[in-house]
C-alpha positions in Angstrom: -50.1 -25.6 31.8 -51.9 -22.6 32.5 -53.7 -23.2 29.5 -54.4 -26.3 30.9 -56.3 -25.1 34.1 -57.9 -22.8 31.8 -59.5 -25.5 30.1 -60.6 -27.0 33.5 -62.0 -24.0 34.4 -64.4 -23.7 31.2 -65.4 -27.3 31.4 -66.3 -27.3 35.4 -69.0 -24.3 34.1 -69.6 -25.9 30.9 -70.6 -29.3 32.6 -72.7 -27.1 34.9 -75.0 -24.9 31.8 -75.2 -28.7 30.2 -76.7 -30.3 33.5 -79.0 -27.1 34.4 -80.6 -27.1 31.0 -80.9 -31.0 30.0 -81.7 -32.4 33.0 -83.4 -28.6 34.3 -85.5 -28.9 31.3 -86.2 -33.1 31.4 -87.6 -32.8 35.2 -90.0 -30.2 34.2 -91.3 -32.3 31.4 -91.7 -34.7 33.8 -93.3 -32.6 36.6 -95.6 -31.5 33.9 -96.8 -34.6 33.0 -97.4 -35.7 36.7 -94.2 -37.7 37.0 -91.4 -37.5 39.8 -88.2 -38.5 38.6 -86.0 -38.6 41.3 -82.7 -39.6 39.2 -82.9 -36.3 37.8 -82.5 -34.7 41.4 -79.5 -36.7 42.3 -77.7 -36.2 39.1 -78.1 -32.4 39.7 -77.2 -32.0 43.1 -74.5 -34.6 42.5 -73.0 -32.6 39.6 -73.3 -29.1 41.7 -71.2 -31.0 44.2 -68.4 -32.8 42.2 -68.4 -29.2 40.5 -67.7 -27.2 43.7 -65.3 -30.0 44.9 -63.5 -29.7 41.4 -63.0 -26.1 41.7 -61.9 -26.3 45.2 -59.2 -29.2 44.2 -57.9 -27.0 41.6 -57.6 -24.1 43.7 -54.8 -25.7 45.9 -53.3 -27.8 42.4 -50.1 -26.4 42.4 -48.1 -28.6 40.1 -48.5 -28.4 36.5 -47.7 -32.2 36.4 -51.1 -33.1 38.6 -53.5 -31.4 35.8 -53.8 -33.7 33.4 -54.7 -36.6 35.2 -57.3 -34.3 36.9 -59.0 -33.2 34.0 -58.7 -37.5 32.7 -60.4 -38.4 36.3 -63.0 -35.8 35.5 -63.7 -37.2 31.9 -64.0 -40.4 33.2 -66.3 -39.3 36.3 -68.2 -37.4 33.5 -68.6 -40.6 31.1 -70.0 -42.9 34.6 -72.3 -40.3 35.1 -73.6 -40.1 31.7 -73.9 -44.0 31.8 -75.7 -43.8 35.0 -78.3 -41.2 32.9 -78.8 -43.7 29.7 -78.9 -46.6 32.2 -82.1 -45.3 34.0 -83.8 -43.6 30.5 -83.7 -46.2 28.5 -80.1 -47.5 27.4 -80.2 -48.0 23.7 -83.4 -46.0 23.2 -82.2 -43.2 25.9 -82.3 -39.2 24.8 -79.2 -38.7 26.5 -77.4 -40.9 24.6 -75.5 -38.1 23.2 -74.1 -37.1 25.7 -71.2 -39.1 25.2 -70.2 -37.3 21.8 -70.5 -34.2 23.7 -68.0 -35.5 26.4 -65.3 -37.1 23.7 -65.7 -33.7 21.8 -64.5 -32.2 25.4 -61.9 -34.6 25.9 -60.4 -34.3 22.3 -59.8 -30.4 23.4 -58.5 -30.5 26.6 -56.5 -34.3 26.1 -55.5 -33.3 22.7 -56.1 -36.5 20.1 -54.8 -39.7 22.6 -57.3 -38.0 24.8 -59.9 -37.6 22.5 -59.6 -41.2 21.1 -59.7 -42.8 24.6 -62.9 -41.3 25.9 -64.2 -42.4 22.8 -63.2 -45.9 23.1 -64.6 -46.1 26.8 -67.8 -44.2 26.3 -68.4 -46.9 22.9 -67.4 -49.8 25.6 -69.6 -48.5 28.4 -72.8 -47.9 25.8 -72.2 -51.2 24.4 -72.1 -53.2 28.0 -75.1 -51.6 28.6 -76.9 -52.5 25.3 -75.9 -55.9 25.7 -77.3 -55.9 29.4 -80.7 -54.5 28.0 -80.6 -57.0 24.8 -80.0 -60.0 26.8 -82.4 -59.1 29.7 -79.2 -59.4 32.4 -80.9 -57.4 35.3 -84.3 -57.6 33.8 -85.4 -59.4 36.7 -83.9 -56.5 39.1 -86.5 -54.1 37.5 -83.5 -52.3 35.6 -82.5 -52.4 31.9 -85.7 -53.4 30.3 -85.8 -55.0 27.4 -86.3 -52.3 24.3 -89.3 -51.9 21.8 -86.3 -53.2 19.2 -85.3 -55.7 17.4 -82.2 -57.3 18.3 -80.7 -56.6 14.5 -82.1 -52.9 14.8 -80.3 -52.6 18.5 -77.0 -53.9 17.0 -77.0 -51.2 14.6 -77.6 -48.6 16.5 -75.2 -49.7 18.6 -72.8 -49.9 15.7 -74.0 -46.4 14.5 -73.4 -44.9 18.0 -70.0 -46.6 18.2 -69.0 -45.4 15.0 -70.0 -42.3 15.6 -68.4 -41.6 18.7 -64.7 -42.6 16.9 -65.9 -40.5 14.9 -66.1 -37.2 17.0 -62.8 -38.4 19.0 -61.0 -38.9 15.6 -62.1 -35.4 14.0 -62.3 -33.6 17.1 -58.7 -34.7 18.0 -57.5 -34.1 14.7 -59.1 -30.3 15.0 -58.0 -30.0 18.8 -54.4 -31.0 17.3 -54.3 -28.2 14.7 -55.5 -25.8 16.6 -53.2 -26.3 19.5 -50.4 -26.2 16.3 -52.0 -22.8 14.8 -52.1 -21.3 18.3 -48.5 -22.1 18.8 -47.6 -20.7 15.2 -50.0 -17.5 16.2 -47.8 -17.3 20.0 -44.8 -17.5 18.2 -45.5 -15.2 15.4 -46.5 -12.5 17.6 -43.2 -13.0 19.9 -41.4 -12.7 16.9 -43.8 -9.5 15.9 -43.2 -8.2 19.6 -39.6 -8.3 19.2 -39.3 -7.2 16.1 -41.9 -4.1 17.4 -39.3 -3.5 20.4 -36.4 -3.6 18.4 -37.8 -1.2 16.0 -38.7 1.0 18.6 -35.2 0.3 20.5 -34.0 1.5 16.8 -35.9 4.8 16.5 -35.7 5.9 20.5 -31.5 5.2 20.4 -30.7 7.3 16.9 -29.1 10.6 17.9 -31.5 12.4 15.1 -35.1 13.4 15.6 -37.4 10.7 13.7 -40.9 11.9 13.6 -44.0 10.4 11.5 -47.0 12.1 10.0 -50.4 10.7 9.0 -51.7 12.1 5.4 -52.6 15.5 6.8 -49.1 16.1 7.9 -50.4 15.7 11.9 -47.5 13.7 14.1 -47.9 10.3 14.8 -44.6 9.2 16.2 -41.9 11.3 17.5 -38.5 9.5 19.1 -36.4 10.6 22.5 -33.9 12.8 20.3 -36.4 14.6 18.6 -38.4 15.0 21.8 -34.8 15.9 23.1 -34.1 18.8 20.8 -37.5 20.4 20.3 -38.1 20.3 24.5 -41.9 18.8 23.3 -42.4 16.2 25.1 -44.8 13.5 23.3 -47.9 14.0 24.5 -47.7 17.4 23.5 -47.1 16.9 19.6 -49.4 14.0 19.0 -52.2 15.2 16.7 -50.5 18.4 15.7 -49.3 19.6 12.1 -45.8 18.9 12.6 -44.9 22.5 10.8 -46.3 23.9 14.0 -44.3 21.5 15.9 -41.0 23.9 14.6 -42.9 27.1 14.5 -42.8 27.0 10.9 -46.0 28.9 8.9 -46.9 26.2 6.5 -47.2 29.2 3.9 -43.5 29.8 4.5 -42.5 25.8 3.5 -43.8 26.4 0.0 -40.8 27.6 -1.2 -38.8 24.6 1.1 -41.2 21.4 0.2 -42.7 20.3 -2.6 -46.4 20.4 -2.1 -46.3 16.9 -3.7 -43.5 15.1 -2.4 -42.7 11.9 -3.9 -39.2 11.7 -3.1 -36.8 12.3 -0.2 -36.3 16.4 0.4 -33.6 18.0 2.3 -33.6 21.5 3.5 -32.6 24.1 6.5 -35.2 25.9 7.9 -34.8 28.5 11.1 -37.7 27.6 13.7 -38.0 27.3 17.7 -37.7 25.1 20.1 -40.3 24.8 23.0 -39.3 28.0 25.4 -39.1 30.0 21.9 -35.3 29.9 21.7 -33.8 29.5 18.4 -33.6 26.6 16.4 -32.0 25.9 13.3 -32.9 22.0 11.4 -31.5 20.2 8.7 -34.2 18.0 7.6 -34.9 15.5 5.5 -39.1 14.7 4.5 -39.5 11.4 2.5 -42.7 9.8 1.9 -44.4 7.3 4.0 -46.1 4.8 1.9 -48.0 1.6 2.4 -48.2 -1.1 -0.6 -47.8 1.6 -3.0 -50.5 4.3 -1.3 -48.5 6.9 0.5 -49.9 7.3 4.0 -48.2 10.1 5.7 -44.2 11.7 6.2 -41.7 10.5 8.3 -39.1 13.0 9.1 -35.4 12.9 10.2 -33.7 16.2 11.5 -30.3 17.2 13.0 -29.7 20.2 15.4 -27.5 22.6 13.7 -27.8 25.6 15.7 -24.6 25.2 17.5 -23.0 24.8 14.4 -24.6 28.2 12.3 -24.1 30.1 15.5 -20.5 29.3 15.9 -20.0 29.5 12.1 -21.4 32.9 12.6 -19.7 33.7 15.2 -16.4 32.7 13.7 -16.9 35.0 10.9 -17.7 37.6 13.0 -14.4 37.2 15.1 -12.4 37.2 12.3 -13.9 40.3 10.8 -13.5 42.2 14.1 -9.9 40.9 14.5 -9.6 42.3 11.0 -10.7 45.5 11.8 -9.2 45.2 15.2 -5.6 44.9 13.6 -5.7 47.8 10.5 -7.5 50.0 13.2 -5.2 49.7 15.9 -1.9 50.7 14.0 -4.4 54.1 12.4 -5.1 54.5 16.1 -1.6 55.0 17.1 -0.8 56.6 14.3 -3.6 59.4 15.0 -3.2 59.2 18.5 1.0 60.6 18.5 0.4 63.9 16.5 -3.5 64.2 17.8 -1.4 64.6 21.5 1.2 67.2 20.0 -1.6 69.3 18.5 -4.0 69.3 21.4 -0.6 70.3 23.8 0.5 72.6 20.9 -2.6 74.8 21.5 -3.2 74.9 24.8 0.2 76.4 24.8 -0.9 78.8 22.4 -4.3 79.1 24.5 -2.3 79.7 27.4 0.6 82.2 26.0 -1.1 84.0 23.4 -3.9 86.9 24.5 -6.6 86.1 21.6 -10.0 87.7 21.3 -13.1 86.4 22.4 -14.2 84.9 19.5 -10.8 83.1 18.5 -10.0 81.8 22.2 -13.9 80.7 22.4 -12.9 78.6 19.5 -9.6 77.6 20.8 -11.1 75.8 23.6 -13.9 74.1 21.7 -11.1 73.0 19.7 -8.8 71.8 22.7 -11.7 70.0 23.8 -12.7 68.1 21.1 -8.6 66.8 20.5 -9.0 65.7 23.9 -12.2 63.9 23.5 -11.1 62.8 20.4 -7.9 60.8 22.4 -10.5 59.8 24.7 -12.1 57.4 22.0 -9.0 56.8 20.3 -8.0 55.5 23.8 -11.0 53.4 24.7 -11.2 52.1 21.2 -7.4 50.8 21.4 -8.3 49.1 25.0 -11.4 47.7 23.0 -8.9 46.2 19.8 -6.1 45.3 22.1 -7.5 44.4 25.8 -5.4 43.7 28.5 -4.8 39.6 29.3 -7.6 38.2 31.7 -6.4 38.5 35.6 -8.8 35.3 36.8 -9.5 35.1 40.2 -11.7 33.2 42.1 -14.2 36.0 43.0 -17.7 35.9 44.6 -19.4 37.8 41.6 -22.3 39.8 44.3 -19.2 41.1 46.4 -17.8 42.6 42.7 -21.4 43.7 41.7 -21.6 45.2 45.4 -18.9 47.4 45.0 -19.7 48.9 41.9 -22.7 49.7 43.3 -21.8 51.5 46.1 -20.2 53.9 42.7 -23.8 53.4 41.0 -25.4 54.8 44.5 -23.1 58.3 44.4 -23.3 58.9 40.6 -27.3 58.3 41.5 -27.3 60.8 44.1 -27.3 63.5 41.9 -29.9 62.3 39.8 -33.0 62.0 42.8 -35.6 60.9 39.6 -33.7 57.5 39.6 -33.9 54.7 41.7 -31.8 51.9 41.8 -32.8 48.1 43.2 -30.7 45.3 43.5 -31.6 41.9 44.0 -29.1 39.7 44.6 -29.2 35.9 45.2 -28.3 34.9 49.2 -25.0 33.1 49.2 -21.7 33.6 47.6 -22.1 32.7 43.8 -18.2 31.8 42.9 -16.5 32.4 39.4 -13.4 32.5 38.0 -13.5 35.7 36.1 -11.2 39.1 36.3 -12.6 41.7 38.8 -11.3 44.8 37.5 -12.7 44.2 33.9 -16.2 42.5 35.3 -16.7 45.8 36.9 -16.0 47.4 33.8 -19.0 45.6 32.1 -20.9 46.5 35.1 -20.6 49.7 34.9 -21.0 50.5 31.4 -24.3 48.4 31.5 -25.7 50.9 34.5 -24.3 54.2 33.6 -26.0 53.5 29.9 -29.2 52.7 31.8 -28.9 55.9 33.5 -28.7 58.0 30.2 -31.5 55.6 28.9 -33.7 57.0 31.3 -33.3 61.2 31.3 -37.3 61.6 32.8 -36.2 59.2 35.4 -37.0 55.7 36.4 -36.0 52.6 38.0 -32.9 50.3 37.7 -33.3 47.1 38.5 -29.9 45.0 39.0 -30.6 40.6 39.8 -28.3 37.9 40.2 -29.1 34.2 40.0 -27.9 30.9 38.9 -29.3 28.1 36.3 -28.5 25.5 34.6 -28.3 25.9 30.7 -28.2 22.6 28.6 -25.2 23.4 25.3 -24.9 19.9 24.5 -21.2 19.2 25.5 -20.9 22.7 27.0 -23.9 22.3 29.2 -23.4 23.5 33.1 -24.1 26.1 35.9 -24.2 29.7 34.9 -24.2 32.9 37.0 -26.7 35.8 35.5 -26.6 39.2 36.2 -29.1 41.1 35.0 -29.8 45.1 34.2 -33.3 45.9 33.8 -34.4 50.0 33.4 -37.6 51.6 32.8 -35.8 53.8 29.9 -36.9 54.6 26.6 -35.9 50.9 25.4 -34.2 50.6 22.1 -35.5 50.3 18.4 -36.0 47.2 17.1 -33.9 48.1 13.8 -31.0 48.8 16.6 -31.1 45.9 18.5 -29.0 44.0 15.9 -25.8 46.7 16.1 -25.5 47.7 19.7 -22.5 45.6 20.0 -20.8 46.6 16.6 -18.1 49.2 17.5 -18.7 52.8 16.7 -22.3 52.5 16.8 -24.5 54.5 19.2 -27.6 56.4 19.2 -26.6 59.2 21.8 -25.6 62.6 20.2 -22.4 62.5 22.6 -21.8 58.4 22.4 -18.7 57.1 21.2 -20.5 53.4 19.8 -17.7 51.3 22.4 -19.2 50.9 25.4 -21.5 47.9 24.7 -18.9 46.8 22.5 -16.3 46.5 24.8 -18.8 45.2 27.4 -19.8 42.7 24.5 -15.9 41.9 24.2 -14.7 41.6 27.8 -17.7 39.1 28.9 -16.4 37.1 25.1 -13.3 36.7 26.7 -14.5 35.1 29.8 -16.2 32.8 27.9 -19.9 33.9 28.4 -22.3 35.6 26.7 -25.1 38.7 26.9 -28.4 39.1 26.1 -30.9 41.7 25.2 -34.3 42.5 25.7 -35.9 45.6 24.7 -39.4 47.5 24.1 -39.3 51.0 22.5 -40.7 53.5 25.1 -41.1 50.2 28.3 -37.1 49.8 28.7 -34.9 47.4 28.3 -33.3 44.3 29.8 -29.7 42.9 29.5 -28.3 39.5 30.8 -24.7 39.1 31.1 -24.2 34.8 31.7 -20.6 33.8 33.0 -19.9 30.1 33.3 -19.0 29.2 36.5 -15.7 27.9 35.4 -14.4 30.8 33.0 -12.1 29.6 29.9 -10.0 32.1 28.7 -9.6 32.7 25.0 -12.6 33.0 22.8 -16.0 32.5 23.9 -17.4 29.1 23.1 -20.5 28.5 24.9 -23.9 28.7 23.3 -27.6 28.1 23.8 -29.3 28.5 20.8 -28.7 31.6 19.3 -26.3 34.4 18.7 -25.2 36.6 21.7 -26.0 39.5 20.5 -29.6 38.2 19.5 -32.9 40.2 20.0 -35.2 37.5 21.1 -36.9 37.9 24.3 -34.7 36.2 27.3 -36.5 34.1 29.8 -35.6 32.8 33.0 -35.4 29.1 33.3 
């Protein structure tokens, strides 16, 4: 129906151009020539009024039932009109005779066929009752309807031709009307059923948990889904266009060896890229070819996250090798540890009861204290292979950092050239985790940024909270982080710090950052590093809020021990 009133609308201004420019251009003809037709005036003026009065009417036509006799009142006011026009030109002979096919045409689109064939029947009625009127000289005597110049046989056939041709125009126009009211519901129908199918394709490609992205011939992204958005942290606005290689932070140099430079057939790989805030990200894609009737047209992509998976894989590995090690090393431990503790008391009994000269008791001592450093590491390393069960507490995590640095402050004293800052976040930040040992990895982490720095320098010590998004481990997480001014660490380093026995200090034992690396493990968080050789260095230890105890299992993107640069969501 709305349609319908469409309709209305465009014949209301139609009727209006047809009236302005017959009738406009008639009376000026007949100006020109001297005359004053004043039927012409009323017709115009009469139509303008009808119009406005039409348009009014609709306006306040609220029921879809009342339109169709409203636009058959207006056909028919139209055709009365029109016969009024022939009546006073002419009749038979009149110019504006045609105006009737112009009128059925009208009605056969708006009325549909019935419509169509109606008006045409009327309008051949009406022309003929006035033919007749003229050919019998009815109203002759009234001044109207002269007799024609024709003959009576040449006014029947016009008539006839007229009449015939106004069935005609309502037959064919109908019939055209009818078909195209039938092609237009095909063409609504067919594009509902293409809309649908469009959102249930796209329902399709934004529910999938894999990222779905697709390319145009020169590789840039066309389409890119919620999971892939999801995964990569692009959103879509900021891919579209782009080479999707760059997308991953993948060198298309480095694909070479990954894709074919051709590819005609589907292609899986892994490749290692990043995601938006550059942490690591590790794909298992599959490329296939996006053709169109046998032209191929672009890529289309599908990927899976498998970061979480490598890095636990890794991780895995690595537990087991360190439990490995932890195990054969523990029982040589004690093994070395019993007669290392009878030697070192054997001589400094001998240091003690036997007079030696200065050379030989110099030598004693160095060798007293080296068996005691020696049970020193033998020590710490057995507390790193076999560490005491976690003692969880509720604990507000700044109260535990607070105290060890009211130690930090004293050992500082004696070093004026240092300077140490804290930051800590207002309020209590609660976590389950074991004081003593936390304090532990507090420690180790300062009094190493201490010997990082032997010209001097600042030590910066933050806490905060953020959420991290894990996938199923996703929550709050309290930070705690050590930032000095030191000498930083080599980048050929920054891969072992946490492996046991490895150091770079001449007096170092290599198990400080390993056991610092092991007790935050056990309270299921991790640490980071960041670090610039000769502009210091930055570590993050993260504890979950709620603290599992066992082995660590909480992830975001890359190993624990990794080098990338940490940032601060």
């Amino acid at each position: 129906m709305e349609d319908l009133r469409g309709k209305l609308h465009w014949l209301m201004g139609l009727r209006v151009v047809v009236v302005t420019l017959l009738l406009g251009l008639s009376l000026a003809f007949q100006i020109a020539k001297g005359e004053l037709v004043f039927t012409f005036y009323a017709l115009i003026v009469f139509t303008y009024a009808i119009t406005i009065a039409y348009a009014l009417t609709l306006r306040y036509l609220t029921e879809p039932r009342a339109l169709r006799p409203f636009a058959s009142f207006q056909v028919g006011i139209d055709l009365l009109l029109e016969t009024f026009l022939v009546a006073s030109t002419g009749s038979v002979e009149s110019p504006f005779s045609p105006l009737y096919v112009i009128t059925v045409a009208l009605a056969s689109l708006i009325l549909r066929r019935r419509g169509g064939l109606i008006t045409a029947g009327v309008s051949v009625i009406l022309f003929g009752v006035l033919t007749n009127i003229q050919l019998y000289g009815l109203l002759a005597g009234h001044g109207w309807l002269l007799p024609s110049r024709l003959s009576p046989a040449e006014t029947i056939q016009a008539l006839s031709l007229n009449g015939l041709a106004l069935v005609l125009v309502g037959w064919l126009s109908g019939t055209l009307a009818e078909q195209l009211r039938r092609t237009g519901q095909s063409l609504i129908e067919k594009e509902r059923g293409l809309v649908r199918l469009q959102a249930f394709h796209e329902n399709v490609v934004q529910s999938i948990s894999s990222g779905l992205f697709a390319t145009d011939p020169e590789g840039r992204i066309t389409s890119f889904n919620r999971a892939a958005q999801d995964t990569t942290g692009h959103t879509m606005d900021a891919v579209l266009g782009r080479p999707w290689w760059e997308v991953f932070d993948w060198q298309q140099g480095d694909l070479f060896g990954a894709v074919p430079a051709n590819l005609t057939a589907p292609h899986t790989f892994e490749a290692e890229g990043k995601r938006a805030d550059g942490t690591r990200l590790v794909l298992g894609m599959t490329l296939s070819p996006l053709t169109e009737q046998g032209v191929r047209t672009g890529l289309v992509g599908m990927f899976k996250d498998l970061t979480q998976i490598r890095d636990m894989q890794e991780e895995m590995r690595r537990k087991e090798w360190l439990a490995t090690l932890g195990e054969m090393s523990a029982g040589m431990a004690h093994e070395i540890r019993n007669p290392l503790a009878a030697l070192a008391g054997a001589m400094q009994m001998l240091r003690r009861d036997v007079a030696l000269e200065e050379t030989n008791a110099r030598l004693m001592d160095i060798a007293v204290r080296e068996a005691t450093r020696l049970d020193a590491i033998v020590t710490e390393f057995l507390f790193y292979a076999r560490p005491p069960a976690l003692n969880l507490k509720e604990c507000d995590v700044n109260e535990v950092l607070s105290e060890t640095l009211d130690l930090l402050r004293h050992q500082a004293a004696s070093r004026p050239d240092i300077q140490v800052t804290p930051q800590l976040r207002p309020g209590p930040m609660t976590a389950r985790v074991d004081p003593d040992q936390i304090k532990q990895v507090f420690w180790n982490l300062a009094t190493n940024a201490f010997e990082a720095m032997p010209a001097g320098g600042q030590l910066t010590i933050s806490t905060g909270r953020r959420w991290v998004g894990a996938g199923a481990r996703s929550g709050d997480v309290i930070e705690i982080a050590f930032y000095d001014t030191g000498e930083g660490i080599k980048s050929e380093a920054l891969d072992k710090i946490f492996l046991p026995f490895f150091t770079t200090k001449r007096e170092g034992s290599g198990l400080g950052l390993a056991a610092v690396h092991r007790i935050v493990d056990l309270h299921g968080g991790w640490i980071r590093v960041d670090s610039q050789e000769g502009k210091g260095s930055r570590f993050v230890v993260c504890l979950p809020v709620s603290a599992q105890e066992g082995p660590r299992l909480w992830y975001e993107g890359r190993e624990p021990w990794s080098r990338e640069p940490w940032k601060r969501s």
